[in-house]
C-alpha positions in Angstrom: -38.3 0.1 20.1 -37.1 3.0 21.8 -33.6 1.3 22.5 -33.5 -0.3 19.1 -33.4 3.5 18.1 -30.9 4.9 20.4 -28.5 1.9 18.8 -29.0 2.9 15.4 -28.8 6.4 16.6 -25.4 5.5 18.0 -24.4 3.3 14.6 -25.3 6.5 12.5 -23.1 8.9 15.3 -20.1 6.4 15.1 -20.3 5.8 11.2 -19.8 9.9 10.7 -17.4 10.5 13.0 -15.4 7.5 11.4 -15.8 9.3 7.8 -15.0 12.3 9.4 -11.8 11.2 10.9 -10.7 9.2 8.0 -11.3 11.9 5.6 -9.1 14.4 7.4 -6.5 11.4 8.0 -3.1 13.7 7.8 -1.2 10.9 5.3 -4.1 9.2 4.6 -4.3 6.5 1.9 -6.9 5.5 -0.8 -8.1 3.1 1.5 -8.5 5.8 3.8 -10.8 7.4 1.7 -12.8 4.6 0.2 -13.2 3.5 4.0 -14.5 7.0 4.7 -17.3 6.6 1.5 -18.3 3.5 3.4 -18.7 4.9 6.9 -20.8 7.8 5.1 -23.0 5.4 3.3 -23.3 3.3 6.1 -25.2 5.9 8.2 -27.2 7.1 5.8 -28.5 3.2 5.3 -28.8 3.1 9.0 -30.5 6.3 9.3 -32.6 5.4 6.6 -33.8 2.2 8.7 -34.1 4.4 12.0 -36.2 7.2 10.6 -38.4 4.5 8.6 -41.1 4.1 11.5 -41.9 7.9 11.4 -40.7 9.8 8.5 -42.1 7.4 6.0 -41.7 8.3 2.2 -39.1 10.1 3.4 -36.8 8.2 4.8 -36.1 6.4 0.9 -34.4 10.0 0.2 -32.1 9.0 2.8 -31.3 5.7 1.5 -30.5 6.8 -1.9 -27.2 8.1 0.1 -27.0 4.7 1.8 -26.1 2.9 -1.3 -22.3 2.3 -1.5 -22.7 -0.4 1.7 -21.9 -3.7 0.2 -20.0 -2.3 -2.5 -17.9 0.0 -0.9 -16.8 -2.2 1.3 -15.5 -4.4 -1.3 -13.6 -1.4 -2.7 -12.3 -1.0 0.6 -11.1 -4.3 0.9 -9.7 -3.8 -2.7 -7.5 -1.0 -1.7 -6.7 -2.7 1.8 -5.3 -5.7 0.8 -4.0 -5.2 -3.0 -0.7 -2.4 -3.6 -1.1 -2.3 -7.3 -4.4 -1.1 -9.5 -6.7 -1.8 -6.6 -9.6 0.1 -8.7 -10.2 -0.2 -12.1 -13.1 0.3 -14.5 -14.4 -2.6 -14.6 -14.9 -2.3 -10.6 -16.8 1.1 -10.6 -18.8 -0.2 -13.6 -20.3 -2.8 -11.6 -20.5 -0.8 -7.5 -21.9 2.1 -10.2 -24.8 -0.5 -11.6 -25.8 -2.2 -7.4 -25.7 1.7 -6.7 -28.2 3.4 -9.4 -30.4 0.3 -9.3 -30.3 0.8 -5.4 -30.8 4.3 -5.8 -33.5 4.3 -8.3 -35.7 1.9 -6.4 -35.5 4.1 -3.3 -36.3 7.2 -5.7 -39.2 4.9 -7.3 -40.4 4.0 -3.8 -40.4 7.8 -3.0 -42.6 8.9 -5.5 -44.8 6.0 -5.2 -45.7 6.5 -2.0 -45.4 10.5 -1.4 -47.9 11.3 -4.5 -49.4 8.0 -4.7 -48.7 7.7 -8.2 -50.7 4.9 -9.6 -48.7 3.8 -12.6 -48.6 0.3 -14.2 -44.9 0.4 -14.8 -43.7 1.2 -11.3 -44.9 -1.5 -9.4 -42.9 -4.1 -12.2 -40.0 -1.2 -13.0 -39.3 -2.0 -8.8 -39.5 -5.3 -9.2 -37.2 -5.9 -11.6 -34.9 -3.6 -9.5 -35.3 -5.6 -6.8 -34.2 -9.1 -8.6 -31.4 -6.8 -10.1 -29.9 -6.3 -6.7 -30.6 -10.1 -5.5 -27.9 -11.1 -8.3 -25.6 -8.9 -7.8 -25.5 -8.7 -4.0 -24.6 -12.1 -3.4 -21.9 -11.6 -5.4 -20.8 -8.5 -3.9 -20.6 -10.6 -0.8 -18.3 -13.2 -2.4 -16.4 -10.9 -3.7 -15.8 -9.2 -0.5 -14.9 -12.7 1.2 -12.4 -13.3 -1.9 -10.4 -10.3 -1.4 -9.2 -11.5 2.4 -9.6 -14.8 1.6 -6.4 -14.4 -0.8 -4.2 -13.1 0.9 -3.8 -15.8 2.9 -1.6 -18.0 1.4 0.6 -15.3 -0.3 1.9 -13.0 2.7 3.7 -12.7 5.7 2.1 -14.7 9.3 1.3 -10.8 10.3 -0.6 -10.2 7.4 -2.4 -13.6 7.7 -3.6 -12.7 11.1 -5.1 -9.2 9.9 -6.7 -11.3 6.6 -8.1 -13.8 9.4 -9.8 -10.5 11.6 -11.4 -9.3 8.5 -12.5 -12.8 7.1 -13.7 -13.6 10.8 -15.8 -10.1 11.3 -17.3 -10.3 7.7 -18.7 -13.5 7.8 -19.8 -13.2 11.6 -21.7 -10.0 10.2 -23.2 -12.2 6.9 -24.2 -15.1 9.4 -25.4 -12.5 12.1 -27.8 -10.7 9.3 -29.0 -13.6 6.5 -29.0 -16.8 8.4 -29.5 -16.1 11.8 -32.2 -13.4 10.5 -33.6 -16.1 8.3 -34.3 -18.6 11.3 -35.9 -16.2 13.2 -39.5 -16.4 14.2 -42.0 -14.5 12.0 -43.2 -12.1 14.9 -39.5 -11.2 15.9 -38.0 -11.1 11.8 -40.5 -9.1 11.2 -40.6 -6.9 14.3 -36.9 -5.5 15.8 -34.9 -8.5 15.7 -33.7 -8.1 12.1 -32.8 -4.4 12.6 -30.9 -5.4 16.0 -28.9 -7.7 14.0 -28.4 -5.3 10.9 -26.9 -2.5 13.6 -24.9 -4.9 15.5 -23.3 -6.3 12.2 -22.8 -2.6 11.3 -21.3 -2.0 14.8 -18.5 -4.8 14.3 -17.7 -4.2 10.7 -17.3 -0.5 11.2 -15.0 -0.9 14.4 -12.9 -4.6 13.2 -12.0 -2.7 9.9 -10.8 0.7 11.7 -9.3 -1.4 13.9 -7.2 -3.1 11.4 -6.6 0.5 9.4 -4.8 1.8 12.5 -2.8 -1.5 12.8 -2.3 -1.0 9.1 -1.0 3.0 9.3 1.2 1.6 12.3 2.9 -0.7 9.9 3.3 1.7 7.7 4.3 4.2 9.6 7.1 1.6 10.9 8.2 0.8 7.3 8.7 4.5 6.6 11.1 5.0 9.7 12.6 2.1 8.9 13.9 3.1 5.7 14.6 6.3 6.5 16.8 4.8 9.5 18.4 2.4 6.9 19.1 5.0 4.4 21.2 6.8 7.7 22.2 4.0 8.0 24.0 3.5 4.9 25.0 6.5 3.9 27.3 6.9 7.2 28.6 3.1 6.4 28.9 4.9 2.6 30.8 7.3 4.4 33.2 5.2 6.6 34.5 3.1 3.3 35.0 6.0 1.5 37.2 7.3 4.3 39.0 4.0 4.8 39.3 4.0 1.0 40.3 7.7 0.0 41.8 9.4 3.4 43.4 6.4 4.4 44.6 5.4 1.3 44.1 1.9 1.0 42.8 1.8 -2.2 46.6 1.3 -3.0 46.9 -1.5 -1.2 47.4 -4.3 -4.0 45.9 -7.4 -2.5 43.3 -4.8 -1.0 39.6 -7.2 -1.1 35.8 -6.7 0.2 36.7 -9.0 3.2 39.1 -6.8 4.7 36.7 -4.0 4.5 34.0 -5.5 5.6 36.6 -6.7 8.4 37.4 -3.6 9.2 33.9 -2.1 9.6 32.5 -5.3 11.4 29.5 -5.5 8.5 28.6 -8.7 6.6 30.1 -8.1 2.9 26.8 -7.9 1.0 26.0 -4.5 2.4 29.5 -3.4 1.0 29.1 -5.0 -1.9 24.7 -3.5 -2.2 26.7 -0.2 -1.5 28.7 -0.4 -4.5 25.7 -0.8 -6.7 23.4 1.5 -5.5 25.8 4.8 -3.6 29.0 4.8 -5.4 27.6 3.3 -8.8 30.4 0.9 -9.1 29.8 -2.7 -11.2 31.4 -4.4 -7.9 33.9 -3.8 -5.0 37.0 -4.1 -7.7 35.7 -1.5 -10.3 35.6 0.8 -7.5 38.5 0.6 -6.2 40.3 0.2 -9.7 38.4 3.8 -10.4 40.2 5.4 -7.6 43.3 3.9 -8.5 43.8 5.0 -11.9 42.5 8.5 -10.8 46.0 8.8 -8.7 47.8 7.1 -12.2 46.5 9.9 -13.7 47.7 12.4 -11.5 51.2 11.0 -11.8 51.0 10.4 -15.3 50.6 14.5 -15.6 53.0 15.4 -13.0 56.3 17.2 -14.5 58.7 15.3 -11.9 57.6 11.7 -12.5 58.1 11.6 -16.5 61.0 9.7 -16.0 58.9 7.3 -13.9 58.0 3.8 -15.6 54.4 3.0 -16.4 55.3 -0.2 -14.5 56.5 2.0 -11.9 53.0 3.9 -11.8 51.2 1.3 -12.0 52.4 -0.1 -8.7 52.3 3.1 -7.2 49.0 3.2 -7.9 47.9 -0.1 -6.5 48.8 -2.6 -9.3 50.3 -6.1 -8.7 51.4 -5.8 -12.6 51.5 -3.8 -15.4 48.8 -6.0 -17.1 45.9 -5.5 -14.7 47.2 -1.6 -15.0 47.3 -1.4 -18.5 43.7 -3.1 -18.9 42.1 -1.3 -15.8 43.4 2.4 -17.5 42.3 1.7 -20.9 38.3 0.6 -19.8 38.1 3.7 -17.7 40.1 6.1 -20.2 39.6 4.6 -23.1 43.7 4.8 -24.1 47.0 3.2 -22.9 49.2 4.7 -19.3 51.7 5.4 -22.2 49.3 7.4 -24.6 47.6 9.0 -22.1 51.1 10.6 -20.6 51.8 11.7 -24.7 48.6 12.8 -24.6 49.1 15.4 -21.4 52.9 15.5 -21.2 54.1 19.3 -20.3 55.6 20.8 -23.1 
């Protein structure tokens, strides 16, 4: 028994320091923290079973801490696998029920056995308990299974593969505990072998799921440097069109398209044409350019030595094939004609 207890000792060791680290985690997550809850509840259940032999009533005080097993580790797996509303209402409603039901039969337990209360509605107040948690805690379980179990036909082969870990230790710990425990011979259930099993299951679950949080922050982590890489990235292509476009001055190149940018730069067109949308706020490649060239219309329009010029003439110095596309292309972004708009700011 004596190394039974040094392995729950160590189970109860690990599943602090696990809390611990999770709970200070720099950029953690929720499921940092509802990980952290577990690995906290976890050793107080284990340390409940460990001090059971020799601090009996008092060990049940313990296990009223040890409650959020089972349940927390479904909000874990909640907040693992899901990005949006993770944990609702509805969830803490029912890990809030398993928990005060757990927690009130420890309590019951306590004062049952520390000052041997004699009472006639103890005894059938704890059984009732009891079936209360042998509903529920089955479906805890499924529910557990379920949340890994769903993600595996609706992500990416990486995320399968961390799904498939989690599915894999979960129900190696659920076979491990209920059915190999259940087979076991009466002398040996009832002895050590069920609590060997109950801290080895503990053991795997508590080192497969922080195993899969680090691969998890490591994604994450990735993703963030990612983007920030691609919005460098893009803002120093941003930069290059807009000198190709404004210092160089080919926005008043007529025929001037997306492909000969895009050309130019060696990039595949769609980034020009994303770049548009979502840096320069432009409807499309055209509008953009069109923008820039009725800026410089503009600026001739108002300039005292080219009132003799045409607005033919302007528009073609400004990029324009014809005076058409000119006359249309001025009037959406200024709202008047080349011809109103030079009335409108002639010199006097």
């Amino acid at each position: 028994m004596e190394l039974l207890h040094l392995a729950q000792l160590f189970v109860v060791l690990l599943s602090l320091t696990l809390a611990l680290f999770h709970f200070r985690f720099r950029e953690k997550h929720l499921f940092h923290l509802v990980y952290a809850i577990f690995c906290a509840s976890s050793s107080m259940y284990v340390a409940h079973k460990l001090v059971g032999s020799f601090w009996e009533p008092y060990h049940h005080l313990i296990g009223m801490f040890g409650v959020f097993t089972a349940s927390g580790y479904w909000l874990f797996a909640r907040t693992f696998f899901r990005k949006n509303n993770p944990i609702n209402r509805h969830h803490l409603i029912l890990v809030g029920l398993l928990s005060i039901c757990l927690a009130l039969r420890h309590l019951l337990l306590f004062s049952e056995k520390m000052w041997l209360v004699n009472s006639d509605w103890i005894a059938p107040l704890i059984s009732i308990l009891t079936e209360v948690v042998a509903i529920i805690y089955p479906g805890m379980l499924v529910l557990i299974f379920w949340e890994g179990y769903r993600v595996l036909n609706i992500t990416t082969s990486r995320q399968r593969k961390v799904a498939i870990i989690y599915l894999g230790s979960f129900v190696f710990c659920v076979v491990s505990v209920m059915l190999i425990g259940s087979i076991l011979p009466a002398s040996l259930a009832n002895g050590s072998g069920r609590d060997w099993l109950s801290a080895f299951a503990f053991l795997l679950i508590l080192m497969s799921s922080h195993g899969l949080i680090r691969f998890r922050q490591q994604q994450l982590e990735q993703t963030e440097k990612d983007a920030t890489s691609s919005i460098q990235e893009e803002a120093s292509l941003a930069q290059e069109i807009q000198t190709i476009l404004a210092d160089k001055k080919r926005f008043l190149e007529p025929n001037l398209r997306v492909a000969d940018i895009a050309r130019e730069l060696d990039v595949p067109e769609y980034r020009i044409r994303a770049l548009m949308l979502n840096h320069f706020k432009a409807k499309n490649f055209n509008h953009y350019v069109n923008q820039m060239r009725i800026e410089h219309a503009k600026t001739i329009l108002t300039s005292s030595d080219k009132q003799g010029w045409s607005v033919l003439v302007v528009g073609m110095e400004s990029g324009f094939a014809s005076i058409a596309p000119f006359t249309r292309a001025f009037k959406e972004f200024t709202g008047c004609t080349p011809g109103q708009y030079r009335k409108q700011h002639s010199t006097k």
